[in-house]
N, C-alpha and C positions, 0 to 999 in steps of 0.2 A: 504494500500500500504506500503509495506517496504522497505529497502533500496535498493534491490536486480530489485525492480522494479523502482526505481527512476533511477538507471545505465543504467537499458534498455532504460527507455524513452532517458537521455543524447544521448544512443546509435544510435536513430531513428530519432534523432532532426535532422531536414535538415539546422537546421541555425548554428548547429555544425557540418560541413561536415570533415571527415575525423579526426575528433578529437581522437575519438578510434582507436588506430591501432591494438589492440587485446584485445580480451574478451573471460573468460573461465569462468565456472560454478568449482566448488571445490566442489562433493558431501559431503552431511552431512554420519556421518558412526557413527555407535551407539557404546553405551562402551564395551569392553571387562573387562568383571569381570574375576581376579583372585584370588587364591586361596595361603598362607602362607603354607610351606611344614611344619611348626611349627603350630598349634591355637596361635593367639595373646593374650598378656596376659588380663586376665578378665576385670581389668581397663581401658587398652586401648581398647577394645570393646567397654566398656560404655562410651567411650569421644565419640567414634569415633559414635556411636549412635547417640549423644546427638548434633553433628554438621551434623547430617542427612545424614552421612557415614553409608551404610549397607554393602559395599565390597569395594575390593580395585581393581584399573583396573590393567592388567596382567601386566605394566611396576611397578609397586609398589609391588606387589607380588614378582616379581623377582627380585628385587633391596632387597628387604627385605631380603628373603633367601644368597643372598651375603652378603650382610654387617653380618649378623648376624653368617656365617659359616666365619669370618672374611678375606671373600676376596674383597680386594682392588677393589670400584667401580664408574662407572662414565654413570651416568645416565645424558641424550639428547635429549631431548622431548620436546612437543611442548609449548607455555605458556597456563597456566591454566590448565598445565596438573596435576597438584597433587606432583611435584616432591620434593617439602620439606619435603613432608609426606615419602617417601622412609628414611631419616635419620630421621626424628623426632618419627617414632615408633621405631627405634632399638635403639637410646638413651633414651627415655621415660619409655621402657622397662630395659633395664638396671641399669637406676635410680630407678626400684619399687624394681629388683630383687637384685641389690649388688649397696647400694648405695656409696659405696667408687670407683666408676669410676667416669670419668672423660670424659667430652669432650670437645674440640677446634673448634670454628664454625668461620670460616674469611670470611667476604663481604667486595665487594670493597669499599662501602659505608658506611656512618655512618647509614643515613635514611634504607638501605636494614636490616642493623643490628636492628634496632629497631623497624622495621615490624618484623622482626627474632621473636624478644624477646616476645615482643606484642602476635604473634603465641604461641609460647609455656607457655607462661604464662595460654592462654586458655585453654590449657589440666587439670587445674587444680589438676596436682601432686604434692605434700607438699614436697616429696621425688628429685624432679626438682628443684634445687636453680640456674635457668637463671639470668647471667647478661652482660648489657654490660662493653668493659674496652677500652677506646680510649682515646683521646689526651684531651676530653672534662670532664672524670672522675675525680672529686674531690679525695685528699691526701685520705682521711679518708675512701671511698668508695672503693680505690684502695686494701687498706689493709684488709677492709672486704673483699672483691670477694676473694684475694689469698688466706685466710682462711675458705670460706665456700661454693663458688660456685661451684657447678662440672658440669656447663653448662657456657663456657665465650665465649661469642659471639661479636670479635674483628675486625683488619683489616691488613692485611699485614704489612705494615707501623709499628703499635702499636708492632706487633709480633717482629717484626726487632728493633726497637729501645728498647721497654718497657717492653718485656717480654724474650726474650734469654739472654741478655745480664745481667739479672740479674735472672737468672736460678735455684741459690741457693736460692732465697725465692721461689720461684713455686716448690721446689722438692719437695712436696707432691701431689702437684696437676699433675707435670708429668710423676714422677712413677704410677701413675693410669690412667694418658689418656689412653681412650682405642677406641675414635672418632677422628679422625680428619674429619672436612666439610672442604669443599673448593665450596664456591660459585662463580658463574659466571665462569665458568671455561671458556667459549667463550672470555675473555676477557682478557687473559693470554695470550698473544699471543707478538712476537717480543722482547726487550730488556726489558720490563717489566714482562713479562712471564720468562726469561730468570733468572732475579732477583728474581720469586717468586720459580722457581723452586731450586736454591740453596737455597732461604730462609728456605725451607723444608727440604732438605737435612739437614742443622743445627738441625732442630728441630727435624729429626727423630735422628740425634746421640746425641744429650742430651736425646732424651729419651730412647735410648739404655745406655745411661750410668747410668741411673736412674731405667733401667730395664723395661721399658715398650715399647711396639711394636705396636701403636695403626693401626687400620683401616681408610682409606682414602678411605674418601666417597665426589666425584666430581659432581655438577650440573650444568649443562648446557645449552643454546639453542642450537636447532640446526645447530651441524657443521660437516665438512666432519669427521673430524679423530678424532673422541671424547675421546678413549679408548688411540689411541696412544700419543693423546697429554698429557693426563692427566699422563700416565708411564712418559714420558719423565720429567714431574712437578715433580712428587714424586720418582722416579727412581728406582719403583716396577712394575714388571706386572699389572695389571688393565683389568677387565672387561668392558666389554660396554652393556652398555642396551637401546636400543635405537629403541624399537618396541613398540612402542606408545598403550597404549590399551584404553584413556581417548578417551569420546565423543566428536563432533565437528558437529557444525551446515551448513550449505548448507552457503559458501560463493561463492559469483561473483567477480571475480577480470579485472579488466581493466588496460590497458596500456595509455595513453594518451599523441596524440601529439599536442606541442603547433602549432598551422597555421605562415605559414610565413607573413613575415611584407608583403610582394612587388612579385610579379612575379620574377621567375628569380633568386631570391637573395638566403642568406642561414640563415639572421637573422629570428629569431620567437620572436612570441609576450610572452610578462616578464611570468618566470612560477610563480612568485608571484601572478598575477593576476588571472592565468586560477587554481591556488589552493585557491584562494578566492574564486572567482565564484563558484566553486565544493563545500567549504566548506557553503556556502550559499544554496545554493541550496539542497543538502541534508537536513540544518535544517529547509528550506521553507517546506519542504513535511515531518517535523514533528519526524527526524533520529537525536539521539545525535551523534554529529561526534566531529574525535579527527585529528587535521592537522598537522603531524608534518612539521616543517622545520629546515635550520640548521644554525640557526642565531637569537642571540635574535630581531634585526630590523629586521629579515623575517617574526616572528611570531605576531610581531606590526604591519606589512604590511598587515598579510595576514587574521588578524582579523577586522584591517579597511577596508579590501575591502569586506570580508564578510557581515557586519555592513552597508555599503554603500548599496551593491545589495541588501539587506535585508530592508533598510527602504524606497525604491521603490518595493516591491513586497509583502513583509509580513512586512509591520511597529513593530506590535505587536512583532514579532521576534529578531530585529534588536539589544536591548538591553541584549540579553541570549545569546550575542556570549562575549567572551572574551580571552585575551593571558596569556599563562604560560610559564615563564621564568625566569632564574635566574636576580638576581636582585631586585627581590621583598622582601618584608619582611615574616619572617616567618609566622605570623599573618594573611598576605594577602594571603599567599600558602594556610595556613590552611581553610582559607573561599570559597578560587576556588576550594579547592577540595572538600568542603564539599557541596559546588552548585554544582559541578560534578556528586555525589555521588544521590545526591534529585533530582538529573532532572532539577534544577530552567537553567543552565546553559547549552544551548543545544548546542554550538560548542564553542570548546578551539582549539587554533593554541599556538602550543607547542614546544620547542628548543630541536633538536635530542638531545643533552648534556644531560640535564636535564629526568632524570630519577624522573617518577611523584610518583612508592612507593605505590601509592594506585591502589587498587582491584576494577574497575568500571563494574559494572556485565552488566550496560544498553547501554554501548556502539554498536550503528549498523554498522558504517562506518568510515573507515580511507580515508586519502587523505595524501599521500607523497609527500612534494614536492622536489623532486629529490630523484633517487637511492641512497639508504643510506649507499651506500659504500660497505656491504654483503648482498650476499642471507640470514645468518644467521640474519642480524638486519631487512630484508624486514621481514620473517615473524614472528622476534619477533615482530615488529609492528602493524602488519594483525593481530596478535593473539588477539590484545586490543581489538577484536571488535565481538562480539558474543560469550562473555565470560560465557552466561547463554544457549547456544544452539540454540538462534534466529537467525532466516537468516540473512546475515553481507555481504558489500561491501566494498569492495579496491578499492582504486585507484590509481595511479603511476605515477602523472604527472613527463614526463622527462624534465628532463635539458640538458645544454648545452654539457656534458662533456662527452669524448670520450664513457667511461661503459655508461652513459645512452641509448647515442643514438644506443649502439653495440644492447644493450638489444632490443630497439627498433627494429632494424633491426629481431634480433631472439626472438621477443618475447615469442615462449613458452620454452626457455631457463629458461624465469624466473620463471617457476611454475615445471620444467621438469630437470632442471641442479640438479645436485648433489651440495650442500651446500660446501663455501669454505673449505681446510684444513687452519689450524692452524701451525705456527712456534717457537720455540723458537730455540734455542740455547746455554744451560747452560755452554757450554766447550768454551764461549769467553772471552780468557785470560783476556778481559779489565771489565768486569764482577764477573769473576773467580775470581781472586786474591782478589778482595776489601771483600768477602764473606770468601775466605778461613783466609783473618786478622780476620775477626768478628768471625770466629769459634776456630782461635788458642788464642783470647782475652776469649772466654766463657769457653772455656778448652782446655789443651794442647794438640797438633796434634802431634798422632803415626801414622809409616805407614801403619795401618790398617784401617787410614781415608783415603783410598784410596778409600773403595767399597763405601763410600758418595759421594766420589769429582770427582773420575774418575781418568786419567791416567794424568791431567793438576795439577793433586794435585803436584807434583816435582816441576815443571817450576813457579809453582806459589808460592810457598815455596822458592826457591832461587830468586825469583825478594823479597821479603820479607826479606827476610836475607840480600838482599846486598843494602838493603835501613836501616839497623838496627831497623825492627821494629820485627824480630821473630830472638830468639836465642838459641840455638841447646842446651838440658841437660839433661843429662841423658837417651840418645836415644829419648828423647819428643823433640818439639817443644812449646817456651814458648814465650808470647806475652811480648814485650820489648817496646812497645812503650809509649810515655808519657800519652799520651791521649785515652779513648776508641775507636775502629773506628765506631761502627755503626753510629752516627749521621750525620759523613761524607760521609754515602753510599746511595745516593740515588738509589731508587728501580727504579724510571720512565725514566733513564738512561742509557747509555754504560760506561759513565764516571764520576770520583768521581770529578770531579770538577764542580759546578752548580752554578747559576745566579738564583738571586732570581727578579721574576717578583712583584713588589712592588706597587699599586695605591694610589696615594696620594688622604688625605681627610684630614677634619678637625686637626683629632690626631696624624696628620703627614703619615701615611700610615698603608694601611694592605695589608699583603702576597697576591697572586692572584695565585701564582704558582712557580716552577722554570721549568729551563728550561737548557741543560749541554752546556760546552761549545765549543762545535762542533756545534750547531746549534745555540748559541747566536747573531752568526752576522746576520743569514741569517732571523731568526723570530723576533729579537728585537733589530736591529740598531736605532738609533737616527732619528725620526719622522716614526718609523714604527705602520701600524695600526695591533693590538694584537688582535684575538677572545679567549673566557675564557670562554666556559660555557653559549654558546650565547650571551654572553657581550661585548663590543667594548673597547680597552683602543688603546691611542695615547701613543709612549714611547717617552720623554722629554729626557731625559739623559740616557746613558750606562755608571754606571760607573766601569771600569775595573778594577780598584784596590782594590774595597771592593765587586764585581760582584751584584753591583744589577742594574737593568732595574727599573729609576723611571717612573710612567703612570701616564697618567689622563685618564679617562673616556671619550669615545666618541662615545657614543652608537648614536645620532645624525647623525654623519659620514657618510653620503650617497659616501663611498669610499674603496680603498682596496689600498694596497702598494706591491710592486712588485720590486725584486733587480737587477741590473745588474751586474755579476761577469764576471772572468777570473778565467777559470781554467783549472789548469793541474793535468793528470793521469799519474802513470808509475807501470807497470806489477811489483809486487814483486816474483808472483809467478804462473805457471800454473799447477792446481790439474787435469783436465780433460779437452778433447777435443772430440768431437762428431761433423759429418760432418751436416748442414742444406741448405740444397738444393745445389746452385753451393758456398756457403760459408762456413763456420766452427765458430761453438759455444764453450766458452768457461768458464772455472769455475776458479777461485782463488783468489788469495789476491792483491790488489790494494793499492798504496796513491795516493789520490786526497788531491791538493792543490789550493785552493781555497783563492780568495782577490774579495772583491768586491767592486764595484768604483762608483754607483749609485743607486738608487731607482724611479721609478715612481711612483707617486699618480694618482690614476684611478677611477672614477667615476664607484663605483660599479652594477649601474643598468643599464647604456650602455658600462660598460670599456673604454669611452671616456680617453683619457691623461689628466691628469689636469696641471702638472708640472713633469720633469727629475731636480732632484735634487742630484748633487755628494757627495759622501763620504767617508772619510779616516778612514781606519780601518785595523789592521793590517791580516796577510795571517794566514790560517788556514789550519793545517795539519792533514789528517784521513786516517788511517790504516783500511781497509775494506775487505769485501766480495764482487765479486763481477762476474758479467755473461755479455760476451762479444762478440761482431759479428763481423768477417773477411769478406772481399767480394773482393776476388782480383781483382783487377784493368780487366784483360782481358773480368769479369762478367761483371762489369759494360759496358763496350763498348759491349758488345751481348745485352747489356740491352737496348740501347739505351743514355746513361746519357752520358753526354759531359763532359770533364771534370773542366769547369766553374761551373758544375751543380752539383759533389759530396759534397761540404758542404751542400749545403741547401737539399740537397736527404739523405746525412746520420742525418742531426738535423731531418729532420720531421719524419725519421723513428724512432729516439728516443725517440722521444716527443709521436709517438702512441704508442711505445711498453713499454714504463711507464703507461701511463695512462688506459693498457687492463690487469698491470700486476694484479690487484684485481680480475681478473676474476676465477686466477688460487694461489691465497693465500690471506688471512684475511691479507691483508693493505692497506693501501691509498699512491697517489703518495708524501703525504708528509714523508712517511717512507724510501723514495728511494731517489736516485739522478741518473744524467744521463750527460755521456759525449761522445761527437764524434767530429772525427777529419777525413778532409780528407785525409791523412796520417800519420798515429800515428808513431812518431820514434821508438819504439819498435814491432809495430807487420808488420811494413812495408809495412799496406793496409789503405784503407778506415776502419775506426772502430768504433761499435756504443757499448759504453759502460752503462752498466742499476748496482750500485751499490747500497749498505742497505748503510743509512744512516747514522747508528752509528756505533761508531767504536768498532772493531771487528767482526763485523755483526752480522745480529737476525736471519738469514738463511732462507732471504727473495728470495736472488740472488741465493745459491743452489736449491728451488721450481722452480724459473723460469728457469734454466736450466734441472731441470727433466723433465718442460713440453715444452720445446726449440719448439719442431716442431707446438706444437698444436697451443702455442703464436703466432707466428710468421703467421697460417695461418689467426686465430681470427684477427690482426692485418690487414694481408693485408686485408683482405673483410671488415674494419671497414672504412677504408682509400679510397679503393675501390667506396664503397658503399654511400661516403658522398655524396652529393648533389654540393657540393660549386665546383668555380673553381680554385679556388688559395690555400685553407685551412681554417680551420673554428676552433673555441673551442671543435665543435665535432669531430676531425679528428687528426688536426696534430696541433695546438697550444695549448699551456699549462700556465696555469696561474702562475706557479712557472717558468718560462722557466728564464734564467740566462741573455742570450742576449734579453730579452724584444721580444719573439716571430719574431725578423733578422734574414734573410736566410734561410729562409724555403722556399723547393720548395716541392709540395704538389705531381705532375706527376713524377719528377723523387725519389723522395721519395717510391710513389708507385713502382717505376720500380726495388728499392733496396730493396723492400719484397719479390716480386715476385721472384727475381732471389734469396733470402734465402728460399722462401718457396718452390722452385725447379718446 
C-alpha cells in the first residue's frame, strides 16, 4: 500500500465524514528527452554519464541553446526538475573552453549557496575554481576568491554591500563575467525584488564600464509571469522557458476540511491537530511524510500530536517522528537531516520559513497545514514528495483564513488556476534614489545612466544634490558624501531608515533581523509578540533613538499580539479611474497617517483576549500606492444598507478584499494595508481603500486594480458563501485589523460587493 492508497482509505473512512472536500489524481507523465542544437562538450558528457544522466529533458535543452546563443533566460519548472543543470553546463563549458570567464551565481541563502557549491564541485573540472563569498568569508579567503575564482557563488546583500562598492578590486573578475545566475527568482517579488532589480542595474553598468555584457540566467518555481518579471529584474528582454519536459510520478492530492466544533456555529476543530492526525497516520501505514506548518510552536504541536496518535496505534513508530525548525543547533539540523535522508526518521513537521536544502528522494507524502500563501509555494511543497517517481500524496489541511476557505469553496482552483504573477516596482523614488547614491558612490553618473535607471534617474539626482550628497563636475555627477551609502540601504525595505530587531542572550544580544521604519510600530511596539523564522520573540523595549527592538524569546507563548490604531488617508493623486459595477475603482498615490493607541494579547489557539493594553507612540506618515472603491450613497440605499450600517459594510468589505488580494498577486495581507470610511472628505462617498504597505509602493495596488472586477466578484462569493452569521476569520475578520475586528457588519458588507460587483 502507498500513500496514494492510505488518502483513499482517509477518503472512505465514515468516522471522517466530510473531511475531504476535494480529491484529484495528478497523472504521472514520462520524461521528455531533449536534444543540444550544439553536442555538449566531451567532458561534460562524461560527468553527466557518471551521475546516470544519459539526456537532458526538453526544458534543459532549451535553456541551454539560450544561454549559450547569449540570450537572457529565465527558466520555471517544477522542483526536481533539473533546473540548475540548464546554467551549470553552459558555465562548466565555458570554464573547459576559455577559462578566463567568469560567472556571478546569487541565492537568497547562504545554505542554497553551499548546496550550489557542493553541486559543482561534483563535476569534477580543475578548470571550475567555485567559491562561496558572504558575510561568513574569512579576510584571507576573500582575497583568494577575487584573484582566482571565476565561479562566486554569493547573495544579494554580499553583492550590495561587499562587492560593487569596491569594484576596482573585482575589475578582473568583471570584465570577464560572462554569467550572471539569479536564483529563486519566485522570491523577488514586492520592495525587495524592487531593490534586487536596481541592485542589477548597478552591476550590469560597472560591467559595461569594464566592458563586459554578461548573460542573465533566472530560476524559478512556478509562477505566473516568469519571463516578465525577470526583464523587469535585469531590464533586458528575457526569455521564458517554462515547458516542463522532466518526469513526475502519479500524485493524489486532497483538500481537507476541519469538522465544526457545535451544530450551527462557524468554529472548527484546531488545524494543528487534524495535520497531526494526517501526519501520523500516513507514517502508521509505513509513508515518510514531511508536514509543513508556519510557526516554529506549530511544528512542536504538530509533531507531538503525531507522537501521541502514534504511540496508541503503532508504539514502534511513535519515536521516528520529529520537528524541524529554526532554533536548533546546526549539529542537531545536520542529524535530522541525515535520519531524513536513511529512513531512521519517518515524519518531520517542518516551519514554512525554514528552507531544509536537502534533496530527500524517499519522501511519499506532504501534509500542509494551511495555504501557504501561493499556488507557487503549494507546489513547491507537493514537489518534496515523489522526488524519485513513486506514487506521492498531498494534503491541504485548510485554515481559518479568508484564501483558505475561498480555495475550499473552489477547490479545483487549486490544481487548475494559473500560478500567481509576481511585482516589483524599480521606478519607486523611495527605492530609486538610495540605489542611484550607491551607483554615483561606485562611479560617477553621466546622462547616459539613464538606459540603467530609467526616466527617475533626474528626480532622483536633484533630491541628491539638494541634500549635498552628489555634486555636478565636469558634466558627471560625483559622490560628495562623507560616508559610503551602501550599508545604509537596506535591500528588504522601501526605506533607508531601519530598526534592528535584537534578542537578548547571555553576550548581550544577536541580530534576528530589521525591520524599516514605517512598519516598526505596527510589528515591534513595546510587548509585541515577533515571528523570525518560526521563532517566537516578546519585544521588551523600542528604542527610538539608537532604532533597535530589544527581545526575548518566547517561543512558549501560546499567544499573538494585535494593534489598535487610528488612521487617516488623503488622495495625493488620481492616475486612473475604471467604473465597477454601480461604483468606480480607483488607482494613485495616497498618505496614510497612522498613531496607534493599543494592543491586544490573544490566546493564539482560540484568539480568546487575554488583556487590551495602551500605548504611546508617536504618528506615522506613508507616501503610497494605492486602489480604491467609491459607492455612492444613492447604491447603497438600492442596496438595502441603512445608513447606521455603512461603516461596519465598508470595514468588512475591506477586510475580504485584503485578504482574497493573494489570489490575484504573490503577497500576503501583511504587504498591504486597508482603510474605509463612511465618508471620506475627499472622495465625498462611502470609500474602501486597499494600499502597499511601503512607501512608494511595490505595485501591489496597480495588480489589484488590473484585476478590479474579477477581485471584487472572488470576494463577494467568498463572503457570500461563509457559513457564519455575523463574520468569521474566514470571511470578513482579519487578524491585522487596526480596530481589533469593531464594526463589522458581515450582511451589509455583502450588500456593498454586490452593488461593486454590479
Amino acid at each position: 500500500m502507498d500513500a496514494c492508497d492510505t488518502l483513499s482509505l482517509l477518503a472512505l473512512d465514515p468516522e471522517l465524514p466530510d473531511r475531504v472536500a476535494f480529491r484529484e489524481t495528478i497523472p504521472a507523465r514520462p520524461a521528455r528527452a531533449g536534444v543540444a542544437a550544439e553536442p555538449l562538450h566531451p567532458k561534460v558528457l562524461e560527468r553527466l554519464a557518471g551521475r546516470g544522466i544519459g539526456s537532458l529533458y526538453t526544458h534543459q535543452a532549451e535553456a541551454i541553446d539560450a544561454l549559450r546563443a547569449g540570450r537572457h533566460t529565465a527558466i520555471a519548472t517544477a522542483t526536481a526538475s533539473g533546473k540548475s543543470l540548464c546554467y551549470q553546463v553552459p558555465i562548466v563549458e565555458s570554464a573547459l573552453a576559455r577559462s578566463d570567464d567568469t560567472a556571478l551565481m546569487l541565492f537568497p541563502t547562504k545554505a542554497l549557496a553551499q548546496d550550489q557549491l557542493r553541486s559543482l564541485h561534483e563535476w569534477l573540472i580543475p578548470e571550475l575554481v567555485a567559491v562561496t563569498y558572504d558575510g561568513d568569508t574569512p579576510v584571507d579567503q576573500r582575497i583568494w576568491a577575487r584573484k582566482h575564482a571565476n565561479a562566486l557563488l554569493t547573495n544579494p546583500e554580499m553583492l550590495h554591500q561587499g562587492i560593487l562598492p569596491y569594484h576596482q578590486r573585482w575589475a578582473t573578475f568583471l570584465m570577464r563575467l560572462r554569467w550572471v545566475v539569479v536564483d529563486e527568482l519566485h522570491t523577488l517579488r514586492g520592495v525587495f525584488g524592487s531593490h534586487v532589480a536596481l541592485l542589477l542595474r548597478r552591476l550590469r553598468r560597472l560591467c559595461a564600464h569594464y566592458g563586459s555584457y554578461p548573460t542573465f540566467c533566472f530560476a524559478s518555481a512556478t509562477i505566473g509571469n516568469p519571463a516578465d518579471l525577470a526583464s523587469a529584474l535585469c531590464g533586458l528582454p528575457v526569455d521564458g522557458v517554462t515547458d516542463d519536459g522532466s518526469p513526475r510520478g502519479e500524485r493524489s492530492f486532497a483538500a481537507w476540511q476541519r469538522p465544526l466544533l457545535g451544530p450551527g456555529g462557524s468554529a472548527r476543530t484546531s488545524a494543528y491537530s487534524e495535520t497531526a492526525f494526517l501526519l501520523g497516520r500516513f507514517v502508521r501505514d509505513g509513508h515518510q511524510t514531511l508536514a509543513f506548518t508556519r510557526s516554529r510552536r506549530g511544528s512542536e504541536l504538530v509533531a507531538a500530536g503525531a507522537r501521541r496518535s502514534l504511540e496508541l496505534e503503532a508504539p514502534e513508530m511513535a519515536g521516528r517522528v520529529a520537528s524541524y525548525r529554526a532554533g536548533y543547533l546546526a549539529s542537531e539540523r545536520r542529524t535530522l537531516e541525515e535520519s531524513l535522508v536513511t529512513g531512521e526518521i519517518a515524519g518531520l513537521a517542518a516551519t514554512n520559513a525554514l528552507e531544509l536544502g536537502i534533496d530527500v528522494g524517499g519522501l511519499d507524502a506532504i501534509v500542509m497545514n494551511g495555504f501557504p500563501g501561493t499556488l507557487a509555494s503549494m507546489w513547491q511543497q507537493i514537489g518534496r514528495a515523489g522526488r524519485t517517481g513513486q506514487r506521492s500524496a498531498a494534503v491541504l489541511v485548510a485554515g481559518d483564513d479568508q484564501l483558505d476557505q475561498w480555495y475550499l469553496r473552489h477547490p479545483a482552483e487549486l490544481l487548475g488556476r494559473a500560478p500567481e504573477a509576481a511585482v516589483i516596482n524599480p521606478d519607486n523614488p523611495f527605492v530609486l534614489t538610495p540605489h542611484v547614491a550607491c551607483a554615483t558612490h561606485e562611479l560617477p553618473l553621466t546622462p547616459a545612466d539613464e538606459t540603467f535607471f530609467g526616466p527617475g534617474l533626474d528626480d532622483a539626482v536633484r533630491d541628491l544634490v539638494l541634500r549635498d550628497l552628489v555634486k555636478p563636475r565636469g558634466g558627471r555627477m560625483f559622490w560628495a558624501g562623507r560616508e559610503p551609502p551602501a550599508p545604509k540601504v537596506g535591500l528588504r525595505s522601501g526605506s533607508t531608515v531601519e530598526f534592528q530587531l535584537v534578542a537578548r542572550n547571555d553576550h548581550g544580544g544577536h541580530l534576528v533581523g530589521t525591520v524599516d521604519d514605517a512598519r516598526v510600530f505596527a510589528v515591534a511596539h513595546p510587548g509585541a509578540i515577533y515571528v523570525h523564522l518560526g521563532r517566537q520573540y516578546r519585544v521588551d523595549t523600542l528604542d527610538l533613538a539608537d532604532r533597535i527592538a530589544w527581545m526575548e524569546p518566547a517561543d512558549d507563548a501560546d499567544e499573538y499580539t494585535q494593534t489598535r490604531e487610528e488612521t487617516d488617508i488623503t488622495v495625493i493623486g488620481t492616475e486612473r479611474s475604471v467604473a465597477c459595477g454601480d461604483g468606480v475603482a480607483h488607482l494613485g498615490t495616497v498618505e496614510v497617517t497612522t498613531r496607534i493607541l493599543a494592543y491586544q494579547r490573544r490566546r493564539a489557539s482560540t484568539g480568546e483576549v487575554l488583556e487590551t493594553v495602551p500605548i504611546d507612540l508617536p504618528e506615522r506618515t506613508l507616501t503610497t500606492r494605492a486602489c480604491w472603491y467609491t459607492v455612492p450613497p444613492t447604491a447603497l440605499v438600492a442596496a438595502g444598507v441603512e445608513p447606521a450600517q455603512v461603516l461596519g459594510a465598508v470595514h468588512a468589505a475591506e477586510h475580504a478584499l485584503i485578504g482574497l488580494l493573494p489570489l490575484f498577486t504573490i503577497c500576503d495581507r501583511w504587504d498591504v494595508g486597508g482603510v474605509s470610511m463612511a465618508m471620506h472628505p475627499h472622495t465625498r462617498q462611502p470609500t474602501i481603500f486597499v494600499y502597499d504597505g511601503y512607501a512608494g509602493g511595490a505595485g501591489i495596488a496597480d495588480l489589484a486594480f488590473a484585476d478590479v472586477r474579477a477581485h471584487v466578484q472572488a470576494t463577494l462569493e467568498l463572503v457570500r458563501d461563509c457559513g457564519c452569521d455575523d463574520g468569521c476569520p474566514s470571511c470578513v475578520q482579519s487578524p491585522k485589523c487596526g480596530n481589533l475586528n469593531e464594526y463589522l457588519d458581515k450582511r451589509a458588507g455583502l450588500a456593498i460587493l454586490r452593488s461593486l460587483s454590479g
